[in-house]
N, C-alpha and C positions, 0 to 999 in steps of 0.2 A: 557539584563539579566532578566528583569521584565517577559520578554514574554518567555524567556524558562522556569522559575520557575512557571508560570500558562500552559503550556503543560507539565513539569515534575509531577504537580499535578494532570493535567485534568489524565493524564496516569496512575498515582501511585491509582489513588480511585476507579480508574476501575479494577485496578488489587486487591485492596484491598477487593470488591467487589464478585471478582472470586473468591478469598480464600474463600469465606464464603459457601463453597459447599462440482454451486452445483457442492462444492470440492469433492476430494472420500469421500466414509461412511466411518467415525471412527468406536469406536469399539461398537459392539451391543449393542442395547437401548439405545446410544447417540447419535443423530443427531444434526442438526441445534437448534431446539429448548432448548433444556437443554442447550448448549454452551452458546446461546446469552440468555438465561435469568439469567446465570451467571455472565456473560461479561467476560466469557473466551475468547471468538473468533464475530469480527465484520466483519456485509458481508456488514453493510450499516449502515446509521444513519435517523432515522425518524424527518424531521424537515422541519418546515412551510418557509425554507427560502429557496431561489432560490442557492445552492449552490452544488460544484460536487467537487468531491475528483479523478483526474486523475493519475494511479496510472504506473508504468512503470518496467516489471520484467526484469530479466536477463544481464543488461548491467555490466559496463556501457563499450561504445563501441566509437570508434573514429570517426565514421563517423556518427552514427544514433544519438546517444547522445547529440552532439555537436549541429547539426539541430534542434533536438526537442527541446534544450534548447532557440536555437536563436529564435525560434519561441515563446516558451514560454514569454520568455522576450519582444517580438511583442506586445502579447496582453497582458502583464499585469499579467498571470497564474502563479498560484503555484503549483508546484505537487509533487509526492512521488515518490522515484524511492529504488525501493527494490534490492540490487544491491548481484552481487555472489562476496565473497571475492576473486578468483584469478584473476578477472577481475578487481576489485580495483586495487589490486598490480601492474599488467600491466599500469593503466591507474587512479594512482592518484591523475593525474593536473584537471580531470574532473571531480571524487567527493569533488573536492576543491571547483570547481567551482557552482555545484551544492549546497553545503552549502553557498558559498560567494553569490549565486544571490538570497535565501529564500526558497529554494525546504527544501525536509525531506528525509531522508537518512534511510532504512530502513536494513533488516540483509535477508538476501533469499539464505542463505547458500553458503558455498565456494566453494561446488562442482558439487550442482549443482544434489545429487544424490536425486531418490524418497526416504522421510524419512521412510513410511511405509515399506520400503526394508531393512533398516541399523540398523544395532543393538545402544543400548545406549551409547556405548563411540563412537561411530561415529558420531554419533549425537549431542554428546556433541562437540565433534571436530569442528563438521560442524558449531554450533552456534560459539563457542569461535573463532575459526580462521578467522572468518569472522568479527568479533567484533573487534578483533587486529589489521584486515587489515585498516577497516574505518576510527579508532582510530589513527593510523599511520599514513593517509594521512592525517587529517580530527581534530584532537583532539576531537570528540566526540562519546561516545557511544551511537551507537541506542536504545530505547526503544520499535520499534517495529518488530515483526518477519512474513516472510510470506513462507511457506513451499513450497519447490518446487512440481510443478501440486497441490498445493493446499489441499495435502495427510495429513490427522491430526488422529489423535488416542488421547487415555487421558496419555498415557505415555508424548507422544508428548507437548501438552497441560501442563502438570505437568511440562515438564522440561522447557517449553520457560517460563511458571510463575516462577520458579526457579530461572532464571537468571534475574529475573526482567523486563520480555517482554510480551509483548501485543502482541495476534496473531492477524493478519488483512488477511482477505481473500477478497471478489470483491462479488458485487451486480450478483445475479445468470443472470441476465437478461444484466449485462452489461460484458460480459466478450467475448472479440472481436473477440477469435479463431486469431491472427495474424500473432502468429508463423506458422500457417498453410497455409500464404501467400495465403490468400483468393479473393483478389482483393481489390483495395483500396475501391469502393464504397461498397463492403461488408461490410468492417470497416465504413467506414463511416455511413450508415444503423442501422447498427449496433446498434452505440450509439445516434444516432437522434433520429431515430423510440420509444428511448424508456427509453429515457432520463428522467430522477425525480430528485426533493429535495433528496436530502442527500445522491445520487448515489454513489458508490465507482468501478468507470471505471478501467478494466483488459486490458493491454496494455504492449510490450516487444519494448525497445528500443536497444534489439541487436536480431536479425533474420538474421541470415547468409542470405548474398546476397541478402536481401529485402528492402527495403525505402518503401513500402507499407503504415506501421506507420506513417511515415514522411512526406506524399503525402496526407494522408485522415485527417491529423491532419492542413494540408492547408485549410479544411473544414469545419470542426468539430468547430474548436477554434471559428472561425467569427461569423459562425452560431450561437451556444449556446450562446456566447457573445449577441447576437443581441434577443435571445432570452431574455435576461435578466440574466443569469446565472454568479455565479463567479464562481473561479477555486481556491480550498483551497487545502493544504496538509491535510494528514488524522488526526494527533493532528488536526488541525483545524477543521474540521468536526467533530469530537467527542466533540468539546467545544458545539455543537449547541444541541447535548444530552442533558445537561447541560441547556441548554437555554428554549428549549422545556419544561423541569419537571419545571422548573422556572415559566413559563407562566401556565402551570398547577397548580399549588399550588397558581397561584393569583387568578386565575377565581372561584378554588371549598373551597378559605379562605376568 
């Protein structure tokens, strides 16, 4: 209880934050920069500790899901998995299982459409049904949202702070292309080649007809492990925000 009330806060002051104001372009004269100096939208967290945020879109899915988790729980990992609400509904027993082993459950719409496509009550649709689905299996509401292809406008933006949600998008340098069944070692390259503190890794644990994910994450995991690296959910990654201005304000007080 102690540890969701310090990510429900890490969460709420970053959104508190945003009030006070490389996915597609939003809308003109907003890019990257105005967002995160808001903390409307995080692609990464700057922070002196050896730590990575592995994050997992589209599932959740029966066969790829279930491995990545078993693997997970191999080496000790925590991670995010931003899941489509009709796939929750299909497949309950493994966002269940994904909250009972320590992952984060995140909201990545229910259908799954480009939001910069869909007018505002679709949109809204998409957030809330999604939110019911997880809630359903799960008894918990997410607090973070991640737009499908990663498509943001400040409409968009307005309404996920609306509902009380944190957008999270992915480190531009770490975003795996997997859906595009690239090859495992391309995945894997990928995120070796060019791996940092405070990364927030783009990864899909459902790709029709691929284990590719599954196969390079046999890789990935030991490696960075051995490199020294943990594997945090993205609330966790955001407490080290947090940590970082901490150490700041003791060195220049």
């Amino acid at each position: 209880m102690k540890n969701k009330l310090l990510l429900l806060l890490a969460v709420s002051q970053l959104l508190l934050a945003a009030g006070s104001a490389q996915a597609a372009p939003s809308a003109a004269g907003k890019g990257r920069e105005y967002y995160e100096e808001r903390g409307d939208i995080v692609w990464e967290v700057p922070t002196s500790d050896k730590v990575i945020a592995l994050t997992f879109d589209d599932g959740p899915d029966a066969r790829s899901t279930t491995a990545i988790l078993d693997l997970l729980k191999q080496y000790d990992a925590k991670a995010t998995f931003f899941v489509v609400g009709n796939r929750v509904n299909k497949h309950p027993e493994i966002v269940v299982r994904e909250r009972s082993e320590g992952h984060e459950i995140g909201n990545h719409s229910y259908s799954h459409p480009m939001f910069n496509r869909i007018g505002r009550d679709k949109l809204t649709s998409e957030l809330q049904d999604t939110q019911q689905a997880i809630y359903k299996a799960t008894g918990y509401h997410p607090v973070l949202f991640r737009p499908p292809g990663g498509s943001y406008s400040e409409s968009i933006v307005q309404q996920c702070k609306t509902k009380g949600m944190l957008m999270v998008l992915w480190s531009w340098h770490q975003d795996t292309l997997d859906w595009r069944k690239p090859g495992v070692q391309a995945i894997v390259n990928k995120v070796l080649k060019n791996a940092h503190n405070g990364d927030i890794v783009l990864m899909h644990d459902f790709v029709a007809d691929s284990q590719q994910t599954v196969e390079a994450l046999h890789i990935i995991l030991p490696e960075l492990q051995k490199r020294g690296y943990r594997f945090v959910t993205v609330s966790q990654l955001l407490s080290y925000k947090d940590k970082e201005n901490q150490k700041y304000l003791e060195v220049t007080h």
